[in-house]
Each structure stands twice: as structure tokens, then as C-alpha cells.
N, C-alpha and C positions, 0 to 999 in steps of 0.2 A: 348133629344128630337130633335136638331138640327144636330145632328149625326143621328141619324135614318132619318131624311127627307134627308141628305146630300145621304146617302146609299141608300135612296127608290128614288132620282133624277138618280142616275147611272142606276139603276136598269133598270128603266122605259124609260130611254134615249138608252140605250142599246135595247129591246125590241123594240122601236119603229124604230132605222137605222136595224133591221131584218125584217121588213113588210113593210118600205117605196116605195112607188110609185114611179116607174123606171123612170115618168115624172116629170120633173117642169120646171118652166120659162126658168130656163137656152135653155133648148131644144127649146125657141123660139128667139135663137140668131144663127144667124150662120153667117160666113165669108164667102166672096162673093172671089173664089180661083182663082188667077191669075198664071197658070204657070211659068210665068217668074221670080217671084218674089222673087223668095229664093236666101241664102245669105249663106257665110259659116261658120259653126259651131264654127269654132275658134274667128269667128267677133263676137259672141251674149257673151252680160255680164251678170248676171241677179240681180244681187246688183240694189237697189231703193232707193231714198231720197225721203222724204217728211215730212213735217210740222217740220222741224231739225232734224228729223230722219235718219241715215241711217243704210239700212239692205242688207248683200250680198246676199238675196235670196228676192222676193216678195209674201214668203209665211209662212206660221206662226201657229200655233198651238193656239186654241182661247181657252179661259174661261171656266173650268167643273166644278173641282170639289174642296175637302177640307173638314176637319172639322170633319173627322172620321177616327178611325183610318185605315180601309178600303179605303179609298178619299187618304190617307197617303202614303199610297204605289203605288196608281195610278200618284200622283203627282212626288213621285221621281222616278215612270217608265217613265214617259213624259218628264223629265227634264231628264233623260238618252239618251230619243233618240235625243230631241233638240240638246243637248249637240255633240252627235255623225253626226249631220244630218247639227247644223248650222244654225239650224231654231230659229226663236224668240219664245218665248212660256208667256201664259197668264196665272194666276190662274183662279181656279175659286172666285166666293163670298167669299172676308175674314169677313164676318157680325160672322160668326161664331167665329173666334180668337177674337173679342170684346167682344160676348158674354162669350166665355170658353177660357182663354187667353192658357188654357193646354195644347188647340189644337195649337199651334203655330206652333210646329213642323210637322204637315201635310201640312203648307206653305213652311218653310224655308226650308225644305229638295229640294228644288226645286233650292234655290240658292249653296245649298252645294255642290249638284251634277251636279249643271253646273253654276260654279263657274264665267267664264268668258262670260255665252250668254247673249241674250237682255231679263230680266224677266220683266213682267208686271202683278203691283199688282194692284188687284180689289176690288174699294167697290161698294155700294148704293151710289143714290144720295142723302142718310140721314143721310150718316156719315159726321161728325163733322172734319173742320180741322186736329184736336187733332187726330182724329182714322186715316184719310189719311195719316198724317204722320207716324204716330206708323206702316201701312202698308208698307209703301214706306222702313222704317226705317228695318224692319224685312226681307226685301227679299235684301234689298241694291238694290231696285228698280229701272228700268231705265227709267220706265214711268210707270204711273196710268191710269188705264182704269176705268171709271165708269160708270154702266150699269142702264139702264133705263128698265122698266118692270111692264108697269104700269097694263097691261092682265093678267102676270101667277101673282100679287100682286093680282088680283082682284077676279083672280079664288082660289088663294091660300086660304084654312080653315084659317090659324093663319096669312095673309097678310097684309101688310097695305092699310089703306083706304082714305091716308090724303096726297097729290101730290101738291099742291097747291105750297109747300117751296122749290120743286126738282129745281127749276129752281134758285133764288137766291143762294140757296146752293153750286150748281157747281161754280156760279162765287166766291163765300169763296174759294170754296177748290184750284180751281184754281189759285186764287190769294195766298193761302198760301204756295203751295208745289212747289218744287223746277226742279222737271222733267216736262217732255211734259204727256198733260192731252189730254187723246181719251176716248170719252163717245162714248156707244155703244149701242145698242137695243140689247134683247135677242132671239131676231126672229122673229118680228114683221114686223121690217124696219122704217128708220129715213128715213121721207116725206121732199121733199125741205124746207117747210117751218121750221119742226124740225134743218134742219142744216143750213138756215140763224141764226135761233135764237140761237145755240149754238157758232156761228164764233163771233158774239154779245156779249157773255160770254165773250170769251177771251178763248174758247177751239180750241187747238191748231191743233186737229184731230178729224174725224167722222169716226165710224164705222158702216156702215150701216146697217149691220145683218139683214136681212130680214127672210122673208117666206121663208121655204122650206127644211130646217134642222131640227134638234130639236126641235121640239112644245114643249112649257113649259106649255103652255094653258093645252094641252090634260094632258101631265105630271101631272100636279095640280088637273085635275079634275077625274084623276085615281085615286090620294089620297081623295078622297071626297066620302062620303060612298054612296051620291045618285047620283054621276057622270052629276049632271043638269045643267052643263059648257058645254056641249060638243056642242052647236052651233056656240061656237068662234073657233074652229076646226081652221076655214080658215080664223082669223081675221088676217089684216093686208098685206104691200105690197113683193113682194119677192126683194133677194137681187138684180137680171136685172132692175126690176124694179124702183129700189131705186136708184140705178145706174144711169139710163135713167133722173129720176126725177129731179136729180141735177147735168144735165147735163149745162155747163157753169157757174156753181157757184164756186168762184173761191175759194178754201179750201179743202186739201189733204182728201181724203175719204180712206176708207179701204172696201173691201169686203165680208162679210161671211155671210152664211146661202145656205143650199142646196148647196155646196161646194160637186160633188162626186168623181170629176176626172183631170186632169191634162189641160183636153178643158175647164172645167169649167172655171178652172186658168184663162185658157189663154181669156174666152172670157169677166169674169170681169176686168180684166187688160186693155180688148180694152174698156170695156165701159166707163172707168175713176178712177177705183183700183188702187192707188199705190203698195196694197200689196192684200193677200187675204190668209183668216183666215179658216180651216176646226176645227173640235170636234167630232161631233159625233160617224164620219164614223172613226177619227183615235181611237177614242173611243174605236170603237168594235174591229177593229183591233189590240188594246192593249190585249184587253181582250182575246178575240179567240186562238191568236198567241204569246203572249207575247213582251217583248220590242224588240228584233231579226227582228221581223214582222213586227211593226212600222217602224222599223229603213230603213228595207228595201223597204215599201211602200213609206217614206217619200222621199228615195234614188230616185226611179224610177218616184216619179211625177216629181221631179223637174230634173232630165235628157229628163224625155219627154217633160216638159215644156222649155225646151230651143231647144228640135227638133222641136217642134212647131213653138216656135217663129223664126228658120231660115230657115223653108218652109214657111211663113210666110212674111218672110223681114223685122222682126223686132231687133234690133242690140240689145234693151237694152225693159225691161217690158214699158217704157212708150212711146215708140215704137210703140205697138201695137195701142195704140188708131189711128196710121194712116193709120190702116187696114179699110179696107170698110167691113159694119157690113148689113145684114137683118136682122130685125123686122118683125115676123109673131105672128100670134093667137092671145091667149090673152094677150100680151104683149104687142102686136101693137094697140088692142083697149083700154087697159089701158093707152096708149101714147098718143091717139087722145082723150083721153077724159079726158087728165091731158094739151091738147095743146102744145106738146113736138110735132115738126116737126122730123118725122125717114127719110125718105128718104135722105138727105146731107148725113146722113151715108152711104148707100151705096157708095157712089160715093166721100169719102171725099179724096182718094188716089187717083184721079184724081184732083183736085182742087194742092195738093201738088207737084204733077209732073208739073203743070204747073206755080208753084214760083218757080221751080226750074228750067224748062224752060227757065223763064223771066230772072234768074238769070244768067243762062250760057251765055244767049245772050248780056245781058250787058257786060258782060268779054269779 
């Protein structure tokens, strides 16, 4: 049963990056382009630290699949191309290896085939100590991701109904396991107030996964024979958004959700991304092309995200937040109506030119 919903989530996750809307949030960011600005290609690094993290690229391969023997082979295709590419790479849900411990090897083939990258194992926040470590233990983990999902739980036929314990729970597992612990949303988006109360925990990283990729909502209510979920369609904030929300809150965030392109990258990284996470779209790209495909899309985002960043003038990813950014649509009235002032942003690379000003002038 948990192998055929595993297979009917690709399915359906698949199907949906083939009809998605050429729009979303991202498309209401854009860089304010100063001609002068650019710097030379051999100055830009693109390696990122954050939350004791560190990774030579600030991009990542996020959370799918597992747990069939089909999820099996999609896993040690992704851990081929990280492997080849350099990227960090996430599983999906290990709920299924506790449930069917047979399927283990639909996980682990992930650490076998890329022996030395950064793997991140994933639970719920209802797994027990006991199961986070047996996950960490299985992949020789470098951090744990656990993922929050309280909409496609709620749209899900066999989901849980009882959230109430998610929160004490993270600070157990936290305090038990021995890597850095990033809880994440499934595509909803972690609101400011979600990512004070997880820094509270003792969680070491947020990923904000927002709107605009992967609906797990609609996914769940595809499996549901009378489909009468489909009003949460457009529940929840997108990942700009979630961005913008926790803006000055001081705690390493990660970016993903509606991830399509290499500006995407570049303009979650200016919003306050250390790193930034795609799936679905490398998804199809697995599927369509095989691992060749991946490998060479994964190639080409991250050489244009470092052209970017040196038209740009940004040396290294956290660089870029001192680009000057506009705020339009509805992004910018979800800003004014969450009390997030946008305007600094445009102009914040002016405010910098002049402590650097002040600084030449004292010398």
C-alpha cells in the first residue's frame, strides 16, 4: 500500500511540472541592473556556510521519493547525478523503511552511489528518536531533514489527524541525533512565526519550501475518489514570500518550492537563501532524459548561476542579498499586508557603497 501511494506521488508530481503555470511569485522579484556592477568570473566562489553547514555549491536536490521498488531506482539515479554534479541531495519520506524495513535499499542505494556527497535523511515530525536515528544510521547521514505537512496530511484518505505532538517531538529528535536538523514544509511555506518557534526548538536550519512547486494538496486529492480538497489548490505562502517574511530573523533558511530556473537561484539567494533546493522540475528531467539529462541541467544551472552572480557583483551566494531587489504584484501586497517594509531593498546597495565610502575616507 505504501509503495503504490509512493509510485502514485511520482506519478502525479510528474503530471503536474508538465501543466504548471509559466507564473509564480518568483516572477515578482526582480534586480534593479546597474551596468557597472559586474566583476570577474574567476572572483565569484559559489560554496555556502550556514547553520555549520558547508556546501561548495548553494544548490541542492530536495526531498521525492522512496519506498518502491520504482522510487529505487529514481533514488540511485539522483544520487548519480549529485554524485557527478556535487550537489547535496535529500531523500524523500523514510516513513516507509519503518513501516517495510525491506525497503531500506530504496534509501541506502543513495549513499552507495554517492559515497562521499552531503545525503539528507528524512522523516515526519512523528518519528520517534529511535526511527531518526535508524534513518541517519542507514544513509551515514549528514543531516536530517524533517518535514512538516500538516495540508497534504489532511487531504491525504490514510493521513494523520493528530499535530498537536509535532512540535515537542522535533525538540526529542533534535536533542537526540547527532548531525544538524533542517525542518522543512512540503510546499506550503514556513510563516515568520513557524521559524521563530522552530530556532526555540533548537533547530539548527529552516527550509522554507513554499508555494509554487509541487502541490502535495492537489497530489492527495487526485488520490481521493471524490477529488473535494481541491479548494486548498492555493493554500499557503510561496517560497519569495516566505523569504521576504523572515526577513531580519536571524537563522540560516534554505529556499525551495517553484524553483524553475537558475534567476530563480539567483533571486532566492538575494532574498536571504543560503542554499536553494529544486525536485520536481529535476524530477521530470530524470524521467524524460535519463541521468545524462539531469546531470547536464544540473551542470548548466549552476555555471549560469555563477554568470549571474558576476553581472551581478556578487563574489560569493551571500553576496547577492546586497543587490537591490523590486517587489511588485502580489508579493508586494502580501508584504504590506504582513508589515515587511520593501522599498530598503531597492536601494540597499546604495546604503553599502556608502560604509564603504565612510570607510576609505577614514584611511
Amino acid at each position: 500500500m505504501i509503495a503504490n501511494r509512493k509510485d502514485d506521488h511520482v506519478q502525479l508530481a510528474v503530471e503536474q511540472q508538465r501543466h504548471h503555470s509559466a507564473y509564480n511569485q518568483f516572477d515578482d522579484v526582480s534586480f534593479v541592473h546597474h551596468a557597472l556592477s559586474g566583476i570577474d568570473r574567476s572572483d565569484v566562489s559559489l560554496a555556502t556556510r550556514f547553520g555549520g553547514i558547508a556546501w561548495p555549491v548553494p544548490l541542492y536536490i530536495n526531498a521525492m521519493t522512496g519506498g518502491s521498488v520504482k522510487t529505487g531506482v529514481i533514488n540511485r539515479d539522483l544520487a548519480i547525478a549529485a554524485r557527478e554534479t556535487g550537489v547535496p541531495i535529500a531523500t524523500g519520506s523514510m516513513s516507509a523503511y519503518f513501516a517495510e524495513p525491506s525497503t531500506a535499499d530504496t534509501f541506502s542505494v543513495m549513499r552507495r552511489e554517492n559515497p562521499d556527497g552531503f545525503i539528507i535523511a528524512n522523516v515526519n515530525a512523528t518519528a520517534s528518536v529511535e526511527k531518526a536515528l535508524r534513518a541517519v544510521d542507514l544513509l551515514r547521514a549528514d543531516a536530517l531533514q524533517i518535514h512538516l505537512n500538516t495540508i497534504q496530511e489532511t487531504v491525504m484518505p490514510e493521513g494523520d489527524r493528530s499535530f498537536s505532538s509535532w512540535g515537542p517531538q522535533i525538540e526529542k529528535i533534535v536533542a537526540g541525533v547527532d548531525v544538524p536538523v533542517i525542518v522543512k514544509e512540503v510546499g506550503f511555506g514556513l510563516s515568520r512565526e513557524t521559524v521563530l518557534a522552530l530556532r526555540e526548538m533548537g533547530v539548527q536550519v529552516a527550509d522554507v519550501a513554499g508555494r509554487g512547486g509541487t502541490n502535495f494538496a492537489r497530489i492527495e486529492n487526485d488520490r481521493r475518489e471524490l477529488a473535494d480538497y481541491s479548494y486548498l489548490d492555493d493554500w499557503g505562502q510561496s517560497t519569495p514570500a516566505c523569504l521576504l517574511d523572515n526577513q531580519g530573523v536571524d537563522f540560516p533558511l534554505l529556499g525551495s518550492g517553484g524553483v524553475r530556473h537558475p534567476l530563480d537561484v539567483a533571486r532566492a539567494l538575494a532574498l536571504g537563501a543560503a542554499a536553494v533546493g529544486s525536485s520536481g522540475g529535476f524530477l521530470r528531467t530524470l524521467l524524460d532524459g535519463g541521468v545524462p539529462a539531469l546531470i547536464a541541467r544540473i551542470s548548466v544551472w549552476l555555471d549560469q548561476l555563477a554568470a549571474l552572480m558576476t553581472a551581478l557583483g556578487a563574489r560569493t551566494p551571500a553576496e547577492l542579498t546586497r543587490c537591490d531587489l523590486l517587489i511588485h504584484g502580489g508579493l508586494r501586497s502580501f508584504c504590506a499586508d504582513r508589515g515587511i517594509e520593501t522599498g530598503r531593498l531597492a536601494t540597499r546597495s546604495r546604503s553599502l557603497g556608502a560604509v564603504h565610502e565612510a570607510g576609505a575616507g577614514a584611511r
